[in-house]
N, C-alpha and C positions, 0 to 999 in steps of 0.2 A: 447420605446419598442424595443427589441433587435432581430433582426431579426435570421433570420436559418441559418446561416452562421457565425453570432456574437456567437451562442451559440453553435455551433460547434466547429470554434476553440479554444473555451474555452474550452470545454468538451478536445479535443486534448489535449491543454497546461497540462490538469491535467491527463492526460494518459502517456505524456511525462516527468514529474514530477516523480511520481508512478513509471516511467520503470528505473529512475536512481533511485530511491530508494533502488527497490530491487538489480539492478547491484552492486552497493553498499554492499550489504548483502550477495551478492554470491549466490541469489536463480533465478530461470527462473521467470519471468512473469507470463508464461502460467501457469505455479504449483501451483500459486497466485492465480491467475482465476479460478482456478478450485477447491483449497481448499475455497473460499469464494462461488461456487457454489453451492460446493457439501457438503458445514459442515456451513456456516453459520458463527454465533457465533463472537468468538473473531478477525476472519479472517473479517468477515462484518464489525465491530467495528472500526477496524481499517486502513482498506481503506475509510472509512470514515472520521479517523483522521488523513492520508494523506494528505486527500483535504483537511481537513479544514487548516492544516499547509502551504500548498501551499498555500492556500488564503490569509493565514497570515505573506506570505513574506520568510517564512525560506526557506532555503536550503535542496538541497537532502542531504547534506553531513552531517547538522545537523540534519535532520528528523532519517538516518540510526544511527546516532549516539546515539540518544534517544533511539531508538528501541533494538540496543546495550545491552545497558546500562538496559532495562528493565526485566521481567522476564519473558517475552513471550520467548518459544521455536521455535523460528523462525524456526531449524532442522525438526521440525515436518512437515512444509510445502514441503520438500525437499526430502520425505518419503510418500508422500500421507496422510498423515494422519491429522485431523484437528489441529491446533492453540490453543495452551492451557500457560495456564499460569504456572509455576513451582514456591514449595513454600511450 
């Protein structure tokens, strides 16, 4: 059984993961936090597939790069506005 401390630095490690992500992307954190707050949706989605990527050993450098690459409007989060796919 993993104690409150085992499951805290892990929650960390994947907040620390996450924060080079977006560095990467050129967006604040907090803008992140707060379009997954305040819109839900593709923004929940995919801090969700963050961690699961963390869990599964990639890198930030390839996590931003996927995300790159994909058709999410990253810009939106950078503008207040929720997380939408283009297309």
């Amino acid at each position: 059984m993993k104690t409150k401390t085992q499951l805290a630095l892990r929650n960390n490690r994947v907040a620390i993961f996450e924060q080079k992500v977006w560095e990467l992307l050129s967006v604040k954190q907090t803008l992140f936090n707060t379009c997954v707050k305040e819109h839900k949706g593709y923004a929940y989605l995919l801090r969700t597939w963050i961690q699961e990527m963390y869990y599964n050993g990639n890198t930030p450098a390839e996590v931003a790069a996927i995300i790159k690459k994909s058709n999410l409007r990253i810009d939106a989060i950078k503008v207040g506005e929720p997380l939408y796919m283009a297309g």
